[in-house]
N, C-alpha and C positions, 0 to 999 in steps of 0.2 A: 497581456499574454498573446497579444493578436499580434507581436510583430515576432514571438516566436518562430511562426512557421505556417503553413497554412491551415486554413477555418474548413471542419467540415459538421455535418450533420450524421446521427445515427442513422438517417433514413438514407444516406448513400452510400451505404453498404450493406449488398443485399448478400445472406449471410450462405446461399446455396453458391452462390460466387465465389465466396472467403473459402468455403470450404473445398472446391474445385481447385483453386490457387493455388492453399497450402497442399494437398494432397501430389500437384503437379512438381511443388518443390520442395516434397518431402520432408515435411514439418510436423511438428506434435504444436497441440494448443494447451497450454492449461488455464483454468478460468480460478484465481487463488481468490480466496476471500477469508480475513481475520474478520475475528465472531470476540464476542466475552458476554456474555448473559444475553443472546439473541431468540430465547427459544420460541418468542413469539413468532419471530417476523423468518427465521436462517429457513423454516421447512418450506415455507412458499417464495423463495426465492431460490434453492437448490431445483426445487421441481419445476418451476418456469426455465433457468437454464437446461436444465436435463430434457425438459419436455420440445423445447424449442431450437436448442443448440446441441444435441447429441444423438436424438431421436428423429427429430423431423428434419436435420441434416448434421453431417457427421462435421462440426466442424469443431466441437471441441472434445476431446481424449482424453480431460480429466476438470471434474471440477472436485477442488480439493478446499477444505474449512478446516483450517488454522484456529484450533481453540486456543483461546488466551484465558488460561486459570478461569472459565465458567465454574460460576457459584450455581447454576440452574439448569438445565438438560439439553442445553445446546448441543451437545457432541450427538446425541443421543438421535437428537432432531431430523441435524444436519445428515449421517449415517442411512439413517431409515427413507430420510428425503431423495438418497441415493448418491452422496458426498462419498469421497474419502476422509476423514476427517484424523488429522496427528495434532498432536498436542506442542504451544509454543515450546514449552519448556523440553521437549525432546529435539528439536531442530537446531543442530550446531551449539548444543552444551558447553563447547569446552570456549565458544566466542564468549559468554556470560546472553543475562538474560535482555531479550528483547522486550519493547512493553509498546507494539501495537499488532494503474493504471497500465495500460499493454505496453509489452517492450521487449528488441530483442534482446534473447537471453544472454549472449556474449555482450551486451552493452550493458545490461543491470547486474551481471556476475560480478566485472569489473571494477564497480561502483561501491562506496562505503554508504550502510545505511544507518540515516541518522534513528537512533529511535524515539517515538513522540511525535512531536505536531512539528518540527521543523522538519519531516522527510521530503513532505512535496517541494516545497523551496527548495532545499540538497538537492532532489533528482535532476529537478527543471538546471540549476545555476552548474551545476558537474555535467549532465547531457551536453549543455554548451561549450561548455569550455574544452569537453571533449572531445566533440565532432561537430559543433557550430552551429545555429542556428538552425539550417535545413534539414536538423536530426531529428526538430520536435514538429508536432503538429498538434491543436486544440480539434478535439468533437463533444460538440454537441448532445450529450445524452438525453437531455430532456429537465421536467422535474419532479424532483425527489421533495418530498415535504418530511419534515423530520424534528425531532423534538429537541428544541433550544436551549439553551442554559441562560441563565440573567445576565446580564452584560458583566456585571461586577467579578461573574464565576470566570469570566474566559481570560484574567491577565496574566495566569500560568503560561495560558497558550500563547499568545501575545509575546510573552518572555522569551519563550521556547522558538520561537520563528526569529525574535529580533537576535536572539543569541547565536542562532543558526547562520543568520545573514552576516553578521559579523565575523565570524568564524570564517565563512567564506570570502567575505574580503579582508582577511588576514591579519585579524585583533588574534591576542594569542589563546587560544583554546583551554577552555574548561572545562569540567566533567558535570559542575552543577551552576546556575545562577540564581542568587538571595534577592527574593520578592519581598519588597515591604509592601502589604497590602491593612488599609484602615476599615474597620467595620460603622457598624450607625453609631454608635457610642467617642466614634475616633482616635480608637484604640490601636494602636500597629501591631500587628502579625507579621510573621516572617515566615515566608514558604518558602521551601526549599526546589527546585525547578529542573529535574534532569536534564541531561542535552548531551548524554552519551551517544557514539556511533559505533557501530560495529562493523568490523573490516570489510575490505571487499570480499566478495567469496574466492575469487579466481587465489587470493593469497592464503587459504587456509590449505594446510597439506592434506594430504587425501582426497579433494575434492575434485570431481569429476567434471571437468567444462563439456560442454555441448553446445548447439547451434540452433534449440530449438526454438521456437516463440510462445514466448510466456504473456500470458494474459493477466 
């Protein structure tokens, strides 16, 4: 990823700055984050943004949580924690359904998103191809500790990224790909592996472009 574009650190951006910036060039920020059963963790990370990034300087104008069909009281959480929060299933209905980094919005409106675990692949390999290398840039956020799955569980995702990649160098496209996976017994299962995308926005009629910076 480092010959992307250039390397930076969350610590080189000081955020009374960003907010100075945008405000100079007349920008909105939004800070978007998809949720599906987070009610533990979404209330203390809504109130850190809100507390840190809208309070103690103005630099983002919406931090909005994208429920994804929560079984548990994330909407609820997220709301109270001081979110906007809209539900997946209300956002562009008539594209079908969707099932899950900063960038400008004229550049991500344009863009089809993959849904599932092959979108970061899409973004990174379509940002390229569209405006070239000097469009991306890696930072640094730090680290996140988070809860794992066995190795055995991740060959959906596995599936989903390698089908993505191929897709992108022009194997002819699918809507689903067939995972044989063996259990202890070595038994074959067959999981079935989405790898829909959904159009760009700039091509659904109705739709409003704008110039702002979406986070």
């Amino acid at each position: 990823m480092h010959a992307a574009g250039p390397v930076f650190s969350h610590h080189d951006f000081d955020p009374a700055r960003l907010a100075a910036r945008k405000e100079a060039d007349g920008l909105t920020a939004s800070l978007c984050i998809p949720a599906r059963d987070e009610a533990t963790t979404i209330g203390r990370i809504v109130e850190s943004a809100r507390r840190r990034l809208v309070e103690a300087v103005p630099l983002l104008d919406e931090i909005l949580v994208v429920d994804d069909h929560s079984a548990d009281a994330t909407a609820a959480v997220a709301a109270a924690a001081g979110a906007r929060v809209v539900r997946s299933a209300d956002v562009l209905p008539e594209a079908g359904p969707g099932s899950g980094f900063a960038g400008r919005r004229a550049v991500l409106e344009a863009l089809p998103i993959v849904c599932g675990w092959g979108v970061d692949l899409a973004l990174v390999v379509d940002v390229v191809a569209r405006h070239g290398l000097p469009a991306l840039a890696q930072v640094d956020l730090g680290t996140r500790r988070h809860r794992h799955r066995p190795l055995h569980e991740l060959s959906p995702q596995a599936m989903a990224i390698l089908t993505t990649a191929l897709r992108r160098a022009g194997v002819p496209e699918r809507e689903a790909a067939r995972l044989v996976r063996f259990d202890a017994e070595h038994q074959a299962h067959e999981v079935l592996v989405e790898v829909r995308e959904r159009p760009p926005l700039r091509s659904l009629a109705g739709y409003p472009p704008g110039d702002e910076l979406t986070a």
